[in-house]
ZARO-103200 format. One line per 3 residues: their letters; for each residue x negated, y negated, z negated of N, C-alpha, C. Coordinates in steps of 0.1 Angstrom, whole numbers, always signed. Last residue first. Example, Ala and Ser with C-alpha at 12.3 -4.5 7.8 and 13.67 -1.06 7.14 Angstrom:
# residues 2
sa) -128/+22/-71/-137/+11/-71/-129/+0/-79 ~ -132/+57/-78/-123/+45/-78/-132/+33/-78
***
This chain:
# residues 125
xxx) +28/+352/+234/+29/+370/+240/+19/+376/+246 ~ +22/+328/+227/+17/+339/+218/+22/+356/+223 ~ +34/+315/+242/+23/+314/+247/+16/+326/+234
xxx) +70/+320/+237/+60/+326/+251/+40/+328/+251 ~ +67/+310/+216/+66/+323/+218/+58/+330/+227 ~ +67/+279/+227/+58/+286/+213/+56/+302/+215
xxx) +92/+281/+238/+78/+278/+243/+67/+282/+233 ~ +111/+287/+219/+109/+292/+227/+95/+294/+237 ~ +110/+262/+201/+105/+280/+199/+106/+288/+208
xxx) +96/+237/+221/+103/+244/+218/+98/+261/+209 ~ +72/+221/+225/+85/+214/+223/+96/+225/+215 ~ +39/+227/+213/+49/+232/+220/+64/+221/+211
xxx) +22/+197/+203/+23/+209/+199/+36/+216/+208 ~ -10/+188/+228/+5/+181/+218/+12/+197/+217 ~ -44/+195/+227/-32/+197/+236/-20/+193/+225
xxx) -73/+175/+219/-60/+186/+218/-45/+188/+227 ~ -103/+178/+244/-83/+168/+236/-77/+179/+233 ~ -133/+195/+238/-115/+195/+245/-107/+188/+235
xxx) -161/+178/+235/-153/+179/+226/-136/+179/+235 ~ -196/+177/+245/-177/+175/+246/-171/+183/+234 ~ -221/+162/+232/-215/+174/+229/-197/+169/+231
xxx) -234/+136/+223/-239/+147/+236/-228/+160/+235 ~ -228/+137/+185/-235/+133/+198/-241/+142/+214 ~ -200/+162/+178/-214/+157/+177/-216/+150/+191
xxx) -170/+156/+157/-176/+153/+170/-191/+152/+171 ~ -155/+181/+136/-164/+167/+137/-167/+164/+153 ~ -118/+170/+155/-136/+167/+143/-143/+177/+140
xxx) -100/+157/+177/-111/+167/+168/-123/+159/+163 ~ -75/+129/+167/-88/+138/+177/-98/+148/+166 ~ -47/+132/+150/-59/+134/+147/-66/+137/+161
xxx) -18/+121/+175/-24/+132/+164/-38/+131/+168 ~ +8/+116/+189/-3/+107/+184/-8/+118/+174 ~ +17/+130/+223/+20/+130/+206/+9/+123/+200
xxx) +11/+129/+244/+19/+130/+237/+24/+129/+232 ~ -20/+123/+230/-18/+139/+240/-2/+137/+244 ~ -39/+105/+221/-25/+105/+227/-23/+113/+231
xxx) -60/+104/+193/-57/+104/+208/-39/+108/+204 ~ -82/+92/+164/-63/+91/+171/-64/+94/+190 ~ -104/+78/+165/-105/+89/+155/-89/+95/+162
xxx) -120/+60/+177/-112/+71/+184/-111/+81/+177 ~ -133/+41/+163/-139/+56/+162/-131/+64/+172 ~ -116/+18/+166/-133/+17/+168/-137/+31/+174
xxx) -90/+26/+152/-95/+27/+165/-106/+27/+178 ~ -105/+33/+126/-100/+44/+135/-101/+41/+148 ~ -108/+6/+121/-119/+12/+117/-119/+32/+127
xxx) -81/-7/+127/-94/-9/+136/-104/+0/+132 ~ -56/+13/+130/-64/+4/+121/-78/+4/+126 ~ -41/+27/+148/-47/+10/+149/-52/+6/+138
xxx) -36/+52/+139/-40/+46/+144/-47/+38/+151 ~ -23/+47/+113/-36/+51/+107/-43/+49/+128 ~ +6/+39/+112/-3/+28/+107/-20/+31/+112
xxx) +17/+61/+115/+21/+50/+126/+11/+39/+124 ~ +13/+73/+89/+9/+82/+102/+9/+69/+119 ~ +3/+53/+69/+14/+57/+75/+6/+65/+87
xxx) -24/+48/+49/-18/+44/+59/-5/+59/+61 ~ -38/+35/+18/-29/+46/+24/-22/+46/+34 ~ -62/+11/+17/-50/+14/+21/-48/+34/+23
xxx) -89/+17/-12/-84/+21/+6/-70/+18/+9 ~ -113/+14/-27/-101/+10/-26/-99/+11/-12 ~ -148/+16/-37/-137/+25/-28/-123/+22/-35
xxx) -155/-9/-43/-147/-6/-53/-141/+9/-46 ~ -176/-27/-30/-176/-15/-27/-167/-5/-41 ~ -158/-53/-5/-165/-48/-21/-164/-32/-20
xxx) -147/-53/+14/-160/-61/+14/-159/-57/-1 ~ -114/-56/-4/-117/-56/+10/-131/-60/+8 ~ -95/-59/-23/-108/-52/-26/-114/-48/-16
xxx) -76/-77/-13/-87/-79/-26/-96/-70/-28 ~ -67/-60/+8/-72/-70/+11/-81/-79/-2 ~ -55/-41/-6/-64/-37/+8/-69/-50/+7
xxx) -36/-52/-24/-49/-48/-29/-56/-44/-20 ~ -18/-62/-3/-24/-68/-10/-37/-64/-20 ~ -8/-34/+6/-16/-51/+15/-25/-60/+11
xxx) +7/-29/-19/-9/-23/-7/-17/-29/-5 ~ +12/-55/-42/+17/-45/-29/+2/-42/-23 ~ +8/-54/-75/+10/-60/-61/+13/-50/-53
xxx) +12/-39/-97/+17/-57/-99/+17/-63/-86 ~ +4/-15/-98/+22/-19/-98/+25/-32/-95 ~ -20/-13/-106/-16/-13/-97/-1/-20/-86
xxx) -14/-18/-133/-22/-30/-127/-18/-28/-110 ~ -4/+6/-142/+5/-5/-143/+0/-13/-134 ~ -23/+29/-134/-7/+24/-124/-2/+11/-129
xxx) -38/+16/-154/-45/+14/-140/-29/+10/-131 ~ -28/+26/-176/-30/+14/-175/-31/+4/-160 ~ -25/+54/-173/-13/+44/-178/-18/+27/-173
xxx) -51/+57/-172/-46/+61/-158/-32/+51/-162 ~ -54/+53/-198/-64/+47/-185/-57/+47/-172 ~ -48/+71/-213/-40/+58/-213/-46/+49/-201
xxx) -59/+97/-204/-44/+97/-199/-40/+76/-201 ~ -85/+91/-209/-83/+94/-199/-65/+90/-195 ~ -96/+94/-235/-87/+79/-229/-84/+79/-219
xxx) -108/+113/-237/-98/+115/-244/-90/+106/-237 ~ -132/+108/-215/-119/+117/-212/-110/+115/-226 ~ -148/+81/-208/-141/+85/-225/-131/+93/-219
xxx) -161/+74/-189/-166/+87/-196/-158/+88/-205 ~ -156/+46/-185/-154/+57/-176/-156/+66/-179 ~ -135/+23/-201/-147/+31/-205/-146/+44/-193
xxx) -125/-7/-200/-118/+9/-193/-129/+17/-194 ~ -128/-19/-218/-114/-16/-221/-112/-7/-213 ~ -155/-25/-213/-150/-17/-231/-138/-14/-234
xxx) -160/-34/-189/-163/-14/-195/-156/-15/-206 ~ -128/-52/-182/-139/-48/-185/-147/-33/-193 ~ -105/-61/-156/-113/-51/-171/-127/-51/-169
xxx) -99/-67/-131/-104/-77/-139/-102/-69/-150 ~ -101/-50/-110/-87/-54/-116/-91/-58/-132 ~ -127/-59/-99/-118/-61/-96/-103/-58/-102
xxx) -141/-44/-123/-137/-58/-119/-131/-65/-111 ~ -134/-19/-119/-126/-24/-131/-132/-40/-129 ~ -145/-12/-94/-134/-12/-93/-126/-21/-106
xxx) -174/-21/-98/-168/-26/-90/-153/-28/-92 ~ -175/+5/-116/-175/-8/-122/-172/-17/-115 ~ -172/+24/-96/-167/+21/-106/-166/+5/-112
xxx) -194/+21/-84/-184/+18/-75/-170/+20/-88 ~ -220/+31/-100/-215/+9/-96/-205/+10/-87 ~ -209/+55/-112/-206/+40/-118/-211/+32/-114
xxx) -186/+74/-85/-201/+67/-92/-197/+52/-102 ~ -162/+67/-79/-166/+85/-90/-179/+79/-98 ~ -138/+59/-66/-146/+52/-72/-151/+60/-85
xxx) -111/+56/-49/-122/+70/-54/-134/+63/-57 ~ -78/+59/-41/-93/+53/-53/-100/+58/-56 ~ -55/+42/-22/-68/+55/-28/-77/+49/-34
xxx) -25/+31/-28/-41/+27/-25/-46/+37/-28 ~ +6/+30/-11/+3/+37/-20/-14/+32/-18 ~ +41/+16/-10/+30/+21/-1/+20/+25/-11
xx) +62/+6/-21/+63/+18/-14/+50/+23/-10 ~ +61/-18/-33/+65/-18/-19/+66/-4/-13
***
């Protein structure tokens, strides 16, 4: 579909999580065998390949497989976990709010990026 899942499953019970959910087992995806490294990854994109985003966001949704959608700049927004956080303001322009944010402590909205090279200039003279 175009769309792409993160995978960061470093530790072995989020590992192992992960090869159960694309239904392997340790003896076919061994996490430490770097020689096997390259056919593993062969193997993984294929499994990958077999469904859409959406679709692995939501199978490995509530398990701790770190599987993530890769959202779209238009997507990352509203996805409730962001929107929860106000991790997205509106200046504008839809872009990142600052980070980190501490408790008790303002934090200035970013200002949206100059429209022009012209206006750009100006504020750097």
């Amino acid at each position: 579909d175009g769309g792409f899942v993160a995978v960061g499953a470093l530790e072995p019970q989020f590992y192992a999580a992960l090869i159960a959910g694309l239904g392997l087992t340790p003896d076919e995806a061994p996490q430490f065998d770097m020689a096997g490294w390259p056919a593993l990854h062969a193997r993984f994109e294929a499994l990958f390949a077999t469904r859409d985003r959406d679709d692995w966001a939501a199978h490995f949704d509530g398990t701790d497989a770190c599987v993530t959608p890769v959202l779209t700049m238009g997507e990352a927004p509203q996805h409730p976990h962001n929107a929860a956080r106000a991790t997205f303001v509106d200046q504008g322009v839809m872009q990142p709010a600052p980070a980190p944010r501490f408790d008790g402590q303002a934090t200035p909205a970013p200002q949206p990026p100059p429209l022009t090279l012209d206006d750009a200039r100006s504020r750097w003279a």
